[in-house]
C-alpha positions as CSV (number, residue, x, y, z in Angstrom):
1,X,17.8,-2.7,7.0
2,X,14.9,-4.4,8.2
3,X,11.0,-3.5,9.4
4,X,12.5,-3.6,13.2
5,X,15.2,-1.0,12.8
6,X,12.8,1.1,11.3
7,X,10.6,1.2,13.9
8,X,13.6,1.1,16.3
9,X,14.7,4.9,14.6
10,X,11.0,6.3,14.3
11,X,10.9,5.4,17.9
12,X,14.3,7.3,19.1
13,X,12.9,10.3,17.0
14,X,9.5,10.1,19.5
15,X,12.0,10.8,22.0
16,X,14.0,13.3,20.7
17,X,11.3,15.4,19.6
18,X,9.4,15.0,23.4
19,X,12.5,16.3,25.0
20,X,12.8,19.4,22.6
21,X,9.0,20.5,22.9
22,X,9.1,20.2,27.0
23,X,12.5,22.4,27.0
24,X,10.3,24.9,24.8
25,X,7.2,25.1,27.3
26,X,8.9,24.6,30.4
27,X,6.4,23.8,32.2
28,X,4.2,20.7,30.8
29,X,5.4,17.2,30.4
30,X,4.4,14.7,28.0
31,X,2.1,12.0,29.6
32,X,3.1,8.4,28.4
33,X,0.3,5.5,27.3
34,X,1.4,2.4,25.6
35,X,-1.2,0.6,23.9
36,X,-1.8,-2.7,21.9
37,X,-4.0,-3.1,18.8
38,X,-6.0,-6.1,18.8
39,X,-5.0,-7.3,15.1
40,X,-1.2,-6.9,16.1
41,X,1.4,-4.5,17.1
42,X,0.5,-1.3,19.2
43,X,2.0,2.2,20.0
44,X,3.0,4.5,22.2
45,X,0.6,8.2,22.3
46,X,2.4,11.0,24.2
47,X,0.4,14.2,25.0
48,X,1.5,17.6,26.7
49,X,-1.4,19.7,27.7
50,X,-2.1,22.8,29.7
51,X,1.7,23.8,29.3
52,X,3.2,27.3,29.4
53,X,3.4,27.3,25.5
54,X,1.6,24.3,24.4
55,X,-2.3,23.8,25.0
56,X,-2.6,20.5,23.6
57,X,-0.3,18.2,21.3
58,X,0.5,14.7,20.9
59,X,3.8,12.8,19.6
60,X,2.7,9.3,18.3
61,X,4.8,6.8,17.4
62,X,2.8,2.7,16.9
63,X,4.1,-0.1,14.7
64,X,1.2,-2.2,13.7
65,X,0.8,-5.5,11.6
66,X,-1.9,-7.6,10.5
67,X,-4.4,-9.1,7.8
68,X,-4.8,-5.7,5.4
69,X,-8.2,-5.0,5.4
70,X,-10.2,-4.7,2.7
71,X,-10.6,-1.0,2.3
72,X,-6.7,-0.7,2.0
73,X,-6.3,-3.3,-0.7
74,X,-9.3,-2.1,-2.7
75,X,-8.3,1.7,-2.4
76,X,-4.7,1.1,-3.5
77,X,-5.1,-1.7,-5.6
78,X,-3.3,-4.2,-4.0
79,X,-3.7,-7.8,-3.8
80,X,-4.4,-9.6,-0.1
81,X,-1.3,-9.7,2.1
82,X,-0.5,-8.7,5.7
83,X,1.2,-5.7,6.4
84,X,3.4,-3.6,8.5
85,X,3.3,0.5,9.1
86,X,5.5,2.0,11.6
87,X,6.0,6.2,11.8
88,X,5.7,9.1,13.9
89,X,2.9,11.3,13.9
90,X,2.7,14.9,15.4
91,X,0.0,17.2,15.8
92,X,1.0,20.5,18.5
93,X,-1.9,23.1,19.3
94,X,-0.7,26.2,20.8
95,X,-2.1,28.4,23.4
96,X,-1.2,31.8,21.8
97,X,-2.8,32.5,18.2
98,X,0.3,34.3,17.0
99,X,2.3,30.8,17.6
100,X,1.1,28.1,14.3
101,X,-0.3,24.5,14.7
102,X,2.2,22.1,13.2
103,X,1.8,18.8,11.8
104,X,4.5,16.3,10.8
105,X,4.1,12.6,9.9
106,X,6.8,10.4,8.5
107,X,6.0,6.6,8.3
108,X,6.9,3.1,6.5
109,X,4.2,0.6,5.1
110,X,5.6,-2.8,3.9
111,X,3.6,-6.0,3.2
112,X,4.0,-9.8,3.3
113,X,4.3,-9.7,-0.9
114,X,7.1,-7.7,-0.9
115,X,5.4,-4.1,-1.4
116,X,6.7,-1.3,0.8
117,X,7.2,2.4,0.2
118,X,8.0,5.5,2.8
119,X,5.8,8.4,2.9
120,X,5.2,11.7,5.0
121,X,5.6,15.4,5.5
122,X,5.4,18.6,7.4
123,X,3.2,21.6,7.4
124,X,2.1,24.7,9.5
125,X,-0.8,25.9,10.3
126,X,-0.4,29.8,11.2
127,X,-3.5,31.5,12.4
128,X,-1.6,34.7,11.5
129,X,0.7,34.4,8.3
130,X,4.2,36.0,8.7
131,X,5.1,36.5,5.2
132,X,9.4,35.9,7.2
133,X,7.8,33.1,9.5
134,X,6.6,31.3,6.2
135,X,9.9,32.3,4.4
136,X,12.0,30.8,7.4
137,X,10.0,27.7,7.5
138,X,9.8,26.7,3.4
139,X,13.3,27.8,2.9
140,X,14.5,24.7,5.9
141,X,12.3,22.5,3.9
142,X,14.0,23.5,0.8
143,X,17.7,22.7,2.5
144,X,16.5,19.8,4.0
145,X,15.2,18.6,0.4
146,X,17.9,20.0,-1.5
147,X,20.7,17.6,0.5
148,X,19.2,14.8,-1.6
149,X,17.8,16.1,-5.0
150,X,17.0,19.7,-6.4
151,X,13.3,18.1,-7.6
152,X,12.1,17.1,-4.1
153,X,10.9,20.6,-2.9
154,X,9.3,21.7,-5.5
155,X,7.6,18.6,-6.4
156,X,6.8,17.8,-2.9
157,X,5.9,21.5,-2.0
158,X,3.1,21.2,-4.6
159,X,1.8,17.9,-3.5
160,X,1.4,19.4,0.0
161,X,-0.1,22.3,-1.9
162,X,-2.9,19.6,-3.3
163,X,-3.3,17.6,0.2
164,X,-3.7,20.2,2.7
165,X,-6.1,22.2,0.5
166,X,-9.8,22.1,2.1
167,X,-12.1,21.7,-1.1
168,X,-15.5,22.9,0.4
169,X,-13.8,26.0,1.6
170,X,-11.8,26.7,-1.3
171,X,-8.7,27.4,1.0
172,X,-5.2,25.4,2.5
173,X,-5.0,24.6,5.7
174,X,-2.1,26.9,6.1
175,X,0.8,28.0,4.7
176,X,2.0,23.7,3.6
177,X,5.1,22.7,3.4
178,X,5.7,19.3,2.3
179,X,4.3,15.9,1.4
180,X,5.4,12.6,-0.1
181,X,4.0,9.1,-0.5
182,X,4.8,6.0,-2.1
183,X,8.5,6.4,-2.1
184,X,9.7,3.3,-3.2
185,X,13.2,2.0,-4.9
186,X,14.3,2.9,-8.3
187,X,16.8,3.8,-10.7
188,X,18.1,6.8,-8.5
189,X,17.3,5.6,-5.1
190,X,17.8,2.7,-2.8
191,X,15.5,2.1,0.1
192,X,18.7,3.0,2.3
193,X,18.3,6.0,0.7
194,X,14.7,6.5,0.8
195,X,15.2,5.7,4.6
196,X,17.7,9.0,4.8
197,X,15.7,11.1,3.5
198,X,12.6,10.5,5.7
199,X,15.2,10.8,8.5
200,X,16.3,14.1,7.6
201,X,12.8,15.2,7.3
202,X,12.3,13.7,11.0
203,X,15.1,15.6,12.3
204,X,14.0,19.3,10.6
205,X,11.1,19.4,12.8
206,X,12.5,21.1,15.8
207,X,14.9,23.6,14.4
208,X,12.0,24.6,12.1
209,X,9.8,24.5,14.5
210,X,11.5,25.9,17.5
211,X,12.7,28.6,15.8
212,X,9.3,29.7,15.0
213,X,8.4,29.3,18.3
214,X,10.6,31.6,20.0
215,X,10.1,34.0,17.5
216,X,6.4,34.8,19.2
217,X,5.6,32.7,22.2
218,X,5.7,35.8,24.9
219,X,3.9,38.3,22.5
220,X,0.3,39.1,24.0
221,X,-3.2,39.0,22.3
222,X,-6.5,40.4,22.5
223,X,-9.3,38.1,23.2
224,X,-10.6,39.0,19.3
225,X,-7.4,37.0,18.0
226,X,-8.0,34.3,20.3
227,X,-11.5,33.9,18.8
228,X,-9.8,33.8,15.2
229,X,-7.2,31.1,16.5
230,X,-10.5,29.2,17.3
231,X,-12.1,29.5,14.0
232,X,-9.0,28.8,12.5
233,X,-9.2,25.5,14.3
234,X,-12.4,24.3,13.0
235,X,-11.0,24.5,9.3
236,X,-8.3,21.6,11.0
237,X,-10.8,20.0,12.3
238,X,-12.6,20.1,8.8
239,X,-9.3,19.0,6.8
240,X,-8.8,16.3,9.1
241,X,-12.0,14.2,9.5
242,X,-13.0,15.1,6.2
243,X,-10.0,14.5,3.7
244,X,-6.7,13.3,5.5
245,X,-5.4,10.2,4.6
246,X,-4.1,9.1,8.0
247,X,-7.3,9.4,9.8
248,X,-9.1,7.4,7.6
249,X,-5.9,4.3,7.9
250,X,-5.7,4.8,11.4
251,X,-9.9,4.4,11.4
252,X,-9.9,1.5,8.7
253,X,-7.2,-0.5,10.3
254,X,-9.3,-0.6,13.7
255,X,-6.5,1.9,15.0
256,X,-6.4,3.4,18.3
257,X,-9.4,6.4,18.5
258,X,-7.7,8.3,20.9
259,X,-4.2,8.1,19.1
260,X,-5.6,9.0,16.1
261,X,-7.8,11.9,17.2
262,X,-5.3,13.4,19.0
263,X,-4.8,15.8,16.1
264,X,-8.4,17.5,17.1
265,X,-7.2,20.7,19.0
266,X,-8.9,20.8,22.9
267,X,-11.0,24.1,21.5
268,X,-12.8,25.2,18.2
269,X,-15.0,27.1,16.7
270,X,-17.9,27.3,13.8
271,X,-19.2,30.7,13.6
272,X,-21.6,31.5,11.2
273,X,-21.3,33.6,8.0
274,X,-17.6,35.0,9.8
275,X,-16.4,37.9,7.9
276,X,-12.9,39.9,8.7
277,X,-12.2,43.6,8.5
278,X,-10.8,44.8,5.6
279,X,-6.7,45.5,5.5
280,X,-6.5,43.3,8.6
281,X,-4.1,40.7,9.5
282,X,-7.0,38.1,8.9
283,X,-7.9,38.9,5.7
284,X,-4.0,38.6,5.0
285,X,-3.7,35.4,6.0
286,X,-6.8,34.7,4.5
287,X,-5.2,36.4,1.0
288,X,-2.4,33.8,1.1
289,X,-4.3,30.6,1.8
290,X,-3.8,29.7,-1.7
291,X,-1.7,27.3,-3.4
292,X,1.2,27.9,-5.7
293,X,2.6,31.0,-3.4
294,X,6.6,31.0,-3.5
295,X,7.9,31.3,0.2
296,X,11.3,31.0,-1.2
């Protein structure tokens, strides 16, 4: 198994996963922009927009090499070498508040010395938590997981827990999921096997997400929970240009801009001082943007 077929499979999944989200809208179609990176490699950035379902949302894959700059090696402690990072990285913004944002990255970083690990995850962002929606969504995580060791959900539900939590607010982003770095080779696993599991978290994303979909994509709303689905935005907005990791690679590694700020939604909002009525279905999801809650 080499760096190429990698690539080759995160590349097929781009594909895939385009072909199930236009069948969902029905309407929008991805548009297509292959780019090169200066420093080596490049990617291909594919965005729908202005769909029936979908307001904005991009499927990235790129496969990049290089010199490692600086900021990598001194952040994880490594010593000078090129590298290699290949993955697929997905971001959808909805146009209806009652449908969630979703997020799901999986990738592979190797290096010229012989270092390499897989990492990744998914997560939803509901504007409104559905208590069944979140059930339905941790509980495929948890099958998904569970093909390939009972640990992996629970370890990796509370490192999504950790990552997608928004310090200065106090709050997750949403409802998590889950998130893994640094899987490498070792006494229970071979990078074959490391490779599986990333693929079988590549291939939940649209039954999970589909399903979730359908469930609320023709239900109406008021104009007031259109103004909380832009409020809810700015938090993702917050968590991503202040605190995730991929942002800051993609930005240190003199990555695409537009690639890898297609995760900003087209429209936000910072009100000040918001408040939300009490007993409402905001200040229930509100409630259960904590860590630790068992959807399963």
């Amino acid at each position: 198994m080499t760096k190429e077929n990698i690539a080759d499979w995160f590349r097929s999944l781009q594909d895939r996963i385009c072909l199930a989200l236009e069948d969902i809208d029905r309407e929008a179609k991805f548009e297509s922009d292959i780019w090169e990176r200066p420093g080596g490699g490049g990617g291909h950035t594919r965005v729908i927009r202005n769909g029936n379902v979908f307001e904005k949302g991009g499927v990235n894959f790129s496969a990049v090499w290089g010199d490692t700059p600086d900021t990598i090696l001194n952040a994880l402690k490594l010593e000078k070498s090129d590298f290699f990072a290949t993955g697929v990285s997905i971001v959808i913004h909805p146009n209806s508040p009652k449908v969630p944002i979703i997020h799901m990255n999986v990738r592979y970083f190797e290096m010229g010395n012989g270092v390499w690990w897989f990492g990744g995850g998914i997560d939803l962002t509901p504007i409104y938590i559905v208590r069944n929606d979140a059930r339905f969504f941790h509980q495929t995580l948890k099958n998904t997981c569970d093909k390939f060791n009972p640990e992996f959900y629970p370890n990796f539900k509370t490192w999504a827990d950790d990552y997608f939590y928004i310090r200065h607010r106090k709050e997750t982003r949403g409802i998590g999921g889950i998130f893994f770095d640094h899987l490498k080779a070792s006494e229970l696993f071979t990078k074959e096997q490391r490779f599986e599991f990333v693929k079988a978290v590549g291939e939940t994303f649209v039954p999970a997400y589909s399903e979730i979909v359908n469930r609320h994509k023709h239900e109406s709303f008021t104009p007031e929970e259109k103004q909380w689905q832009l409020l809810r935005r700015g938090r993702y907005v917050e968590f991503n240009l202040v605190y995730d990791k991929g942002t800051k690679f993609g930005l240190d590694t003199d990555g695409r801009v537009e690639s890898i700020l297609m995760s900003l939604p087209l429209l936000a909002s910072w009100d000040y001082n918001t408040s939300v009525k009490p007993d409402s279905e905001e200040e229930f999801t509100l409630q259960n943007l904590k860590k630790e809650i068992d959807w399963v």
